[in-house]
C-alpha positions as CSV (number, residue, x, y, z in Angstrom):
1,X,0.0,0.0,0.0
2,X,1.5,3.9,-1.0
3,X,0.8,6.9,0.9
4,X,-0.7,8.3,-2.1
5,X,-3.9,5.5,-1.0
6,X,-4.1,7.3,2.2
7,X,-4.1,10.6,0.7
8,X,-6.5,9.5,-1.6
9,X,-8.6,8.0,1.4
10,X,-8.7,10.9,3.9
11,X,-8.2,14.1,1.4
12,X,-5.5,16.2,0.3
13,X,-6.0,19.0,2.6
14,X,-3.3,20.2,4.6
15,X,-3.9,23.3,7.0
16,X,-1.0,25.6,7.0
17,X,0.1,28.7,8.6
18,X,2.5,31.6,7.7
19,X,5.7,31.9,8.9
20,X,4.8,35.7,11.2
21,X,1.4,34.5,12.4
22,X,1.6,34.3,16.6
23,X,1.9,31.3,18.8
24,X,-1.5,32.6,19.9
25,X,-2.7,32.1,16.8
26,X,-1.3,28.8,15.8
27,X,-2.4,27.1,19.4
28,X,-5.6,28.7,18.6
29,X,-5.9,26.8,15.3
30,X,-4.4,23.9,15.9
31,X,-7.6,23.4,18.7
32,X,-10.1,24.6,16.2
33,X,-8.8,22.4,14.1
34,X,-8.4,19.0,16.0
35,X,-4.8,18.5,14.9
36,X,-1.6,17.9,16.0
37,X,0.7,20.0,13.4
38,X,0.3,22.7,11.0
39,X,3.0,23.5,7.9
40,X,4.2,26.8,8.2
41,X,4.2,28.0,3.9
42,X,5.2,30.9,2.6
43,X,2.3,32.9,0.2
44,X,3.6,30.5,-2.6
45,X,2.6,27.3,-0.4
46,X,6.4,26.3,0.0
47,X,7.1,24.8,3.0
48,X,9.4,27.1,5.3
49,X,8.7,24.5,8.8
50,X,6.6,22.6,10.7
51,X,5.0,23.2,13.9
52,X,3.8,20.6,16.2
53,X,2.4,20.5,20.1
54,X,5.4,19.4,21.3
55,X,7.3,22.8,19.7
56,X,4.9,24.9,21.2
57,X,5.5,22.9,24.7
58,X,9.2,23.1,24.3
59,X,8.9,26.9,23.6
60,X,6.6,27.5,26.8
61,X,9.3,25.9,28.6
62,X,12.1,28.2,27.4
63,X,10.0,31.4,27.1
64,X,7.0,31.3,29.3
65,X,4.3,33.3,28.7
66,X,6.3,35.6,26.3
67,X,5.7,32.8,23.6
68,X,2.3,33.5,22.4
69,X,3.1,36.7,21.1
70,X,6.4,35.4,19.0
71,X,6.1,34.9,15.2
72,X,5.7,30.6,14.8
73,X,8.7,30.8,12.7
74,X,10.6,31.6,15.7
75,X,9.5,27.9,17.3
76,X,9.1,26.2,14.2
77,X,10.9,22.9,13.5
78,X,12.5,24.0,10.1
79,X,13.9,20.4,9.1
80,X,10.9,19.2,8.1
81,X,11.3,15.1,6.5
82,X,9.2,14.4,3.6
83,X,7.9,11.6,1.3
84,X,6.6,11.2,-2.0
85,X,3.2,9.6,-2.9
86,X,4.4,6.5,-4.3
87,X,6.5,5.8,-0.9
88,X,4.9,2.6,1.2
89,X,3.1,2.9,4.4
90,X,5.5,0.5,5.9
91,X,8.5,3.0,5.0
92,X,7.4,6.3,6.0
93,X,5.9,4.5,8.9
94,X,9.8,3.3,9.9
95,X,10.7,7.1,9.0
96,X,8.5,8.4,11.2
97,X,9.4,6.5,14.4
98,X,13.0,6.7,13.5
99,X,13.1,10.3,13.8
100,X,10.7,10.3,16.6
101,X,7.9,12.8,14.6
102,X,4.1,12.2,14.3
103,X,3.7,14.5,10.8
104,X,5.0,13.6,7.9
105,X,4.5,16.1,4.7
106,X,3.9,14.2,1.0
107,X,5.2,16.0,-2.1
108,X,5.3,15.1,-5.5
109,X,7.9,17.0,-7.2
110,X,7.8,20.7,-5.5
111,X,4.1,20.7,-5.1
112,X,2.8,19.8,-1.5
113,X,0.2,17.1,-2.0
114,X,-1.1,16.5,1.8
115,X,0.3,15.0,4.6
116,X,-0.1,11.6,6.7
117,X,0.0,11.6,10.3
118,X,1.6,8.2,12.5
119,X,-2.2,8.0,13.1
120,X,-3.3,7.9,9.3
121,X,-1.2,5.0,8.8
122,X,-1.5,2.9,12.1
123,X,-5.4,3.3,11.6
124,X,-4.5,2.5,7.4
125,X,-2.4,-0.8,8.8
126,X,-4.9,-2.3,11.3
127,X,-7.5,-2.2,8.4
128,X,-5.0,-3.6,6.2
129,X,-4.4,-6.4,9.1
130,X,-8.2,-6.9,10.0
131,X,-8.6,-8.0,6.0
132,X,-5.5,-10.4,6.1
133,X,-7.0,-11.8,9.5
134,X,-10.3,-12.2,7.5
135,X,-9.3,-14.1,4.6
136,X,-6.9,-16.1,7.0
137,X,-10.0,-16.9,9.0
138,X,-12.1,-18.1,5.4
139,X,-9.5,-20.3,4.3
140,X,-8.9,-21.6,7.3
141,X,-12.8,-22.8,7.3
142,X,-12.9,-23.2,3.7
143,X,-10.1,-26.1,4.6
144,X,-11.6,-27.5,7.7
């Protein structure tokens, strides 16, 4: 199975922020939103960074209450890890918990195509698991 399945599955939309919105701002939407990360794009949707939870926890630590008003590119991660839509879900599933990150962008060329979460493809893998136990379970009767 390719991440391009899952994008296909779930939608290509990926909520973004730029680069001098506030922290305030960001925490804001990432509530609203119900999610875990936001790409920070520039007005040409390239992407500048990532910002996840745990940046904004980090920052909090380091800053305190000063944080909300900074610009997110100042607590952006800006080494942000990729993969293309023809990539497995088993691969970018060992990319992702080898570099210990829940978001993973998908691009296809330069052009930002969505982006999987660890979630998307553990939910993706026990479907994939739950059909393999099925037809397991038929031939197994089917034999008996």
């Amino acid at each position: 199975m390719k991440i391009a399945d899952i994008i296909a599955a779930k939608g290509p939309n990926v909520h973004s922020v730029l680069p001098w919105r506030t922290v305030a701002e960001i925490v804001e939407r990432l509530a609203e939103l119900r999610v875990g990360a936001l790409l920070v794009c520039d007005e040409n949707r390239s992407i500048r960074g990532i910002v996840s939870e745990r940046d904004v926890v980090r920052a909090l630590a380091r800053h305190g209450a000063a944080l909300l008003t900074m610009p997110v590119s100042e607590v952006m991660t800006t080494t942000v890890h990729t993969c293309a839509p023809d990539e497995s879900v088993a691969r970018a599933m060992s990319q992702m918990t080898a570099g210990r990150y829940r978001h993973l962008p998908v691009v296809d060329g330069a052009a930002l195509v969505g982006m999987v979460s660890i979630g998307d493809l553990v939910k993706h893998r026990v479907r994939e698991m739950e059909l393999e136990t099925g037809v397991l379970r038929d031939v197994a009767i089917a034999r008996s």
